[in-house]
C-alpha positions in Angstrom: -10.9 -66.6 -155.5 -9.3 -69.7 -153.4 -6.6 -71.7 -155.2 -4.9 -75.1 -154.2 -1.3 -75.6 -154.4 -0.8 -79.6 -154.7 3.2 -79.4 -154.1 5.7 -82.4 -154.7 8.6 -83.2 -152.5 9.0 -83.2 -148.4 8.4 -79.3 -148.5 12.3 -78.2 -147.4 13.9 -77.8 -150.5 14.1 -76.4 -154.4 10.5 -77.5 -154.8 8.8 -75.8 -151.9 10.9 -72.5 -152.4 9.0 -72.8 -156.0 5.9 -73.2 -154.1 6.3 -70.6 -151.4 7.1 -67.9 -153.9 3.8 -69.0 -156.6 1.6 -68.6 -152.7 2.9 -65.4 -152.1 2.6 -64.1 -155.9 -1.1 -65.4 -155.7 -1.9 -63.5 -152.4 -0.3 -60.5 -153.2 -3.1 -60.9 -156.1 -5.6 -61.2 -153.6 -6.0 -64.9 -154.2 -6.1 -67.4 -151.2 -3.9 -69.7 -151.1 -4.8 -73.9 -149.9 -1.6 -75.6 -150.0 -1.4 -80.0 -150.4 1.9 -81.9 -149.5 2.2 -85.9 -149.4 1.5 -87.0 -145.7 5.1 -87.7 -144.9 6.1 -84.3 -145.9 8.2 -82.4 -142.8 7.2 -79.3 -144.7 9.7 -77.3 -142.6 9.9 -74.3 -145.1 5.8 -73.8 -144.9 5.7 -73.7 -140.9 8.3 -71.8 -140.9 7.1 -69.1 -142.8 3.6 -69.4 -141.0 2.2 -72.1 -143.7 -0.1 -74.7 -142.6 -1.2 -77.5 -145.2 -3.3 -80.5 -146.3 -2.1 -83.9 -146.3 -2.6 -85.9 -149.5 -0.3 -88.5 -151.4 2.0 -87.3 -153.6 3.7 -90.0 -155.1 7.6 -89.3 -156.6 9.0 -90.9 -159.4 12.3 -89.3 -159.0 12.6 -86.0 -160.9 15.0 -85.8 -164.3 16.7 -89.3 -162.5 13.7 -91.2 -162.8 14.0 -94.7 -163.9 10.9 -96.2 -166.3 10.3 -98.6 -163.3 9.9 -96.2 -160.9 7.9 -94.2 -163.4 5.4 -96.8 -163.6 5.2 -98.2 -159.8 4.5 -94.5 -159.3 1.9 -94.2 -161.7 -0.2 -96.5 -160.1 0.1 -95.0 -156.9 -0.6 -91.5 -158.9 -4.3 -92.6 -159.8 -5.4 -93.5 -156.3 -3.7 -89.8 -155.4 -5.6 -88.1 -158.0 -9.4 -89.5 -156.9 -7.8 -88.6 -153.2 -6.8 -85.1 -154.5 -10.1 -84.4 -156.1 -11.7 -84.9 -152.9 -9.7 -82.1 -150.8 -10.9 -80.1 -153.9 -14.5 -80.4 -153.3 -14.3 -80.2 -149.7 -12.2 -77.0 -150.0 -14.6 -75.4 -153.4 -11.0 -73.9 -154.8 -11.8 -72.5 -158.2 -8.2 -73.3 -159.6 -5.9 -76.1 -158.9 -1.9 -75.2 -159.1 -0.4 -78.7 -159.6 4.0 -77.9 -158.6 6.5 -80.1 -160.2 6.9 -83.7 -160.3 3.9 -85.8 -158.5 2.6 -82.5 -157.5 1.8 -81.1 -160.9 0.5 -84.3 -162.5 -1.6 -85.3 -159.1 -3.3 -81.9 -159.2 -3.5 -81.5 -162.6 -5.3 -85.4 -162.8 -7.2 -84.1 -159.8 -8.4 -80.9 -161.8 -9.9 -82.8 -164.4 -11.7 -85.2 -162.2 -13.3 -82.7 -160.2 -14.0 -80.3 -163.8 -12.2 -77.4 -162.3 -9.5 -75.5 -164.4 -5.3 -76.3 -163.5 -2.7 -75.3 -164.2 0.9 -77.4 -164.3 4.0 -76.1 -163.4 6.5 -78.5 -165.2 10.3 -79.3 -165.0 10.6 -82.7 -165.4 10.2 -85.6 -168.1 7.2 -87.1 -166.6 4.9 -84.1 -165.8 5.9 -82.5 -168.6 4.5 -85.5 -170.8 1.6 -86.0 -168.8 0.5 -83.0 -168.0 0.7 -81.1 -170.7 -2.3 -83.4 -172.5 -4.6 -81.8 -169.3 -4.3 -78.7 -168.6 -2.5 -75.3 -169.5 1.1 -76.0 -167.8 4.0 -72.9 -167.2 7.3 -74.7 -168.2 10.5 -74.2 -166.2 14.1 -73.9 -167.3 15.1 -76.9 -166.4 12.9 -79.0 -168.6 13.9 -79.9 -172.4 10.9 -78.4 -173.5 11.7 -74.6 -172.3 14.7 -74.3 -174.6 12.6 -76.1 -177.7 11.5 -73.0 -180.0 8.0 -75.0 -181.0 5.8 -75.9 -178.1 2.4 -76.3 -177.4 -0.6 -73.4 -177.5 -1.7 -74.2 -173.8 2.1 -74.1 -172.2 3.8 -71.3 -171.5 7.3 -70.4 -170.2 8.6 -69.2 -167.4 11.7 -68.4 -165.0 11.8 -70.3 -161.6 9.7 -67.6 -159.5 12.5 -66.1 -157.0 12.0 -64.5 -153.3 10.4 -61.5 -153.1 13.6 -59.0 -152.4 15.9 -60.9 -153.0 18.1 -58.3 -154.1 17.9 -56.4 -150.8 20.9 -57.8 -149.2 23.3 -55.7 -147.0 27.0 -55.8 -147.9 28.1 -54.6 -144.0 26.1 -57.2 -142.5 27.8 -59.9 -145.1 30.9 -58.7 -144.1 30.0 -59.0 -140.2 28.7 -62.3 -140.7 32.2 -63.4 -142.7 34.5 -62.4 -139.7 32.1 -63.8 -136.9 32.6 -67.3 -138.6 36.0 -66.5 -139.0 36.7 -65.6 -135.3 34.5 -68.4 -134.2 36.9 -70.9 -136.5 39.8 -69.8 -135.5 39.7 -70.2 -131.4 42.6 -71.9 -130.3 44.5 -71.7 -133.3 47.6 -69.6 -134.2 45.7 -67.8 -136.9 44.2 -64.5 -137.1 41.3 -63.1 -139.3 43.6 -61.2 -141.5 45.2 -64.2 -142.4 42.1 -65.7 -143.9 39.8 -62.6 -145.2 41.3 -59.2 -146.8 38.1 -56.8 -146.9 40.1 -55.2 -149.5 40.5 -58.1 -151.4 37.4 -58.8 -154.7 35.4 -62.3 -153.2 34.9 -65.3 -155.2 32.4 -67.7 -153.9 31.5 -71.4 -154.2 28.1 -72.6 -153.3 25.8 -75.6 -154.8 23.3 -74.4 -152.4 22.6 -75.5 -148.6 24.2 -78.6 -149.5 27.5 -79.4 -150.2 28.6 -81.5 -153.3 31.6 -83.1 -153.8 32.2 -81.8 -156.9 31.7 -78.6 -155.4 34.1 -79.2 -152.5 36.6 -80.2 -155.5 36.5 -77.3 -157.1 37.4 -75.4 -154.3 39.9 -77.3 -153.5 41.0 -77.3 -157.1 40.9 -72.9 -156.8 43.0 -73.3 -153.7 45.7 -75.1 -154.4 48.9 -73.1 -155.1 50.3 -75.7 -157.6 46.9 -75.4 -160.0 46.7 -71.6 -159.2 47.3 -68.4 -157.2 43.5 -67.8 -156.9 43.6 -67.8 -153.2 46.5 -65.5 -153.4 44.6 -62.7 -155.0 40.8 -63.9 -154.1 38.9 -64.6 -151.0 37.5 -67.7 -151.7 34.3 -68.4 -149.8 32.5 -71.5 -149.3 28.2 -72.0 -148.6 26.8 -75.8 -147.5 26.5 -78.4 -145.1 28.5 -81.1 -146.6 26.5 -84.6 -147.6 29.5 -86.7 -146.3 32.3 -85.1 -143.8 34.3 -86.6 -146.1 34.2 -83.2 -148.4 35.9 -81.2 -145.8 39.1 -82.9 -146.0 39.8 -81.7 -149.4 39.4 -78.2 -148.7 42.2 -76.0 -147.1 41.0 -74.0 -144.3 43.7 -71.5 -144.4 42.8 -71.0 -147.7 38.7 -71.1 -147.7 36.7 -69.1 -145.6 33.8 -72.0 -145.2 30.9 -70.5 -144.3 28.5 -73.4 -143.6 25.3 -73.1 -144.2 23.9 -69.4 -143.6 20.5 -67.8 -144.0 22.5 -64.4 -145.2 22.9 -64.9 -148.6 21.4 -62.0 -149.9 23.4 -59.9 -148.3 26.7 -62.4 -149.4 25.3 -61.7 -153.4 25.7 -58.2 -152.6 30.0 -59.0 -151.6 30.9 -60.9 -153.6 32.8 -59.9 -157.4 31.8 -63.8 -158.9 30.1 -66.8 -158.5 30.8 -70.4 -159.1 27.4 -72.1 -158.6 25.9 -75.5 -159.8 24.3 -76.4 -162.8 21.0 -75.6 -161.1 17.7 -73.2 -162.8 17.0 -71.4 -159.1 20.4 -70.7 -157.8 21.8 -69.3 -161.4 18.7 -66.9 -161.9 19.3 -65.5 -158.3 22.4 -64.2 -159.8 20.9 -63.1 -162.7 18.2 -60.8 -160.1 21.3 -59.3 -158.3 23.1 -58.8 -161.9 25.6 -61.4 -160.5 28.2 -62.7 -163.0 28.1 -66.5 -162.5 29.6 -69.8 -163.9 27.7 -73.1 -163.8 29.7 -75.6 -162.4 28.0 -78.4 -164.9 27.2 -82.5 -163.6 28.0 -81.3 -160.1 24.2 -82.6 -158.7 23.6 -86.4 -159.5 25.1 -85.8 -163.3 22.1 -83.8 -164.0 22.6 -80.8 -166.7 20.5 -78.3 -167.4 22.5 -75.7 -169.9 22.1 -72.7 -168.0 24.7 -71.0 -170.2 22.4 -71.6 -172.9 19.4 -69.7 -171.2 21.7 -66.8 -170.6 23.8 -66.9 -172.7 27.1 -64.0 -172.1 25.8 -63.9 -168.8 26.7 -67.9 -167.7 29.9 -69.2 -168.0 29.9 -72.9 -168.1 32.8 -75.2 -166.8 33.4 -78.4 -165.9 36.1 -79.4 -162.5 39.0 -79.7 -164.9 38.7 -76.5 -166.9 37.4 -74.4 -163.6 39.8 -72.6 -162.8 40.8 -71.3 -166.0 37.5 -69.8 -166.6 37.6 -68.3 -163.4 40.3 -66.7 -164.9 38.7 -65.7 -168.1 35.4 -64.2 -166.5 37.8 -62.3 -164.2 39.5 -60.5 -167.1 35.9 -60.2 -168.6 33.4 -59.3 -165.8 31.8 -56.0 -166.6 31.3 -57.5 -169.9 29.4 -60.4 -168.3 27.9 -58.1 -165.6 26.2 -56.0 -168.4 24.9 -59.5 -169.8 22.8 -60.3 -166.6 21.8 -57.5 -165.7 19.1 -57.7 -169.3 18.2 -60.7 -167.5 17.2 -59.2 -164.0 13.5 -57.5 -165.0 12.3 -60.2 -166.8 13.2 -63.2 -164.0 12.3 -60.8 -161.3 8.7 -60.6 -162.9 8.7 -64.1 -163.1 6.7 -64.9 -159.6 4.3 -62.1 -161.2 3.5 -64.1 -164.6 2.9 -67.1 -163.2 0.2 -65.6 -160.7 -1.5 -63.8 -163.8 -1.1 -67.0 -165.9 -3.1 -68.9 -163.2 -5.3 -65.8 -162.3 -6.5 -65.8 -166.0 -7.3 -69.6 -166.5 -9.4 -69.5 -163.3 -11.2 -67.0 -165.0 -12.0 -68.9 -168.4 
């Protein structure tokens, strides 16, 4: 069985991980996998996992932020996509089409039905999740209204974000190797020693809103490190994960008082250090915790005032807080963290699985 993986975005980020992880559920199934990005995609993640692709047009309207404007200039460009799409499909005789987020899932899904072969739509945003769910059967995300709505349609299904096969393999002496090589590397030249930043014996807290830094995720920290607001950084190692958006974010953040990490390709083995997590908002990066049985709090409106009630989809296991109230439910999750630890872990099987169920939903339609 060959299926087709039409995949929105430039094939680096959130989307692509999505992608990468359905291909590799799908092969593990014995199902080969033909993967379709826009032409203008870098696709870094796919080459370097040993990915090639096709190029089509996938045309973006923007995600949750999408403007009715944008909506629309994109929808022309959508049809022209589709009849382009449905080509590649009958050039490549795939017997299902997987249509990913965004442009991706309404192009292939569009594309499906021209060609008369059977799709399925993995949806997250407004816009595929209006069109595509009139087409095909679609897999709904966490991020979208329509997973936390307790009526929904016959032909959709829901799903947690499929994560990275292992992911809770991580090695707690390498993360600590890792923590005092940056450290030393930081601190060459300076009257400071690595004691003075990291205390092995110390419980970890850290702050990540993924290989990017926010601001409001560089204020937070700064926020947890600040001796007037609290003594967090007295009793805490307070770690930090991204490449800041503007250089800008690293002035508020006290370097004698955050171990910033950068960005790092360790962060497995970082989940397995660390006591607590303050993460963004964001379906992916909070369900990760939820697979290591992570206690976490959702830093809420921290990417582009998007928010996706994460606390509500595990619910005793998230914390939710906001840049004024942060530290105190640091605090609070501190004091309660077995308690909340006991919470996720009812959540690891089922989003560990979650790559698994969306290979068997697809596997299944293909077979109709």
């Amino acid at each position: 069985m060959k299926a087709l993986l039409v995949i929105t975005g430039r094939g680096m980020g959130g989307d692509a991980v999505n992608a990468l992880n359905i291909a590799r559920s799908l092969e593990k199934k014995g199902i080969q996998c033909e993967l379709a990005l826009d032409k203008n995609a870098p696709g870094l993640l796919f080459k370097n996992n040993g990915y090639t692709w096709h190029k089509v047009s996938v045309p973006q309207a923007g995600g949750h932020a999408a403007t009715k404007m944008a909506t629309a200039k994109a929808g022309f460009r959508t049809i022209k996509a589709a009849f382009e799409t449905r080509n590649l499909i009958k050039k490549l005789k795939v017997d299902v089409v997987v249509g990913i987020i965004g442009g991706g899932a309404v192009v292939g899904c569009i594309a499906a039905k021209l060609a008369n072969i059977p799709a399925v739509g993995i949806i997250d945003t407004p816009t595929d999740t209006k069109v595509c769910t009139k087409l095909n059967t679609c897999i709904v995300l966490p991020e979208a209204q329509l997973f936390r709505s307790n009526n929904i349609p016959e032909n959709v299904f829901k799903s947690f974000f499929p994560l990275t096969p292992g992911l809770t393999k991580g090695d707690k002496d390498k993360a600590l190797d890792e923590i005092k090589k940056s450290i030393r590397k930081s601190i060459e030249g300076k009257n400071l020693k690595l004691e003075d930043l990291f205390d092995e014996n110390k419980p970890s807290i850290l702050f990540s809103s993924g290989s990017s830094l926010f601001e409001m995720m560089a204020k937070a920290v700064a926020n947890a490190s600040n001796l007037e607001l609290s003594d967090l950084s007295e009793r805490y190692n307070l770690l930090l994960v991204g490449i800041p958006l503007e250089e800008d974010y690293l002035d508020l953040i006290n370097s004698k008082k955050v171990i910033n990490l950068g960005y790092i390709n360790w962060i497995r083995d970082l989940y397995e250090l660390i006591d607590l997590a303050v993460l963004t908002d964001d379906g992916v990066m909070i369900q990760e915790a939820m697979a290591c049985e992570l206690p976490a709090i959702a830093l809420t409106r921290v990417k582009y005032g998007r928010y996706h009630n994460m606390a509500g989809i595990f619910p005793g296991a998230v914390i939710e807080a906001d840049v004024d109230n942060l530290n105190n439910k640091i605090e609070e999750a501190l004091l309660d963290l077995d308690e909340i630890k006991s919470k996720s872990k009812k959540y690891s099987k089922e989003v560990l699985s979650s790559g698994e169920k969306i290979a068997e939903i697809v596997i299944n339609e293909a077979n109709k």
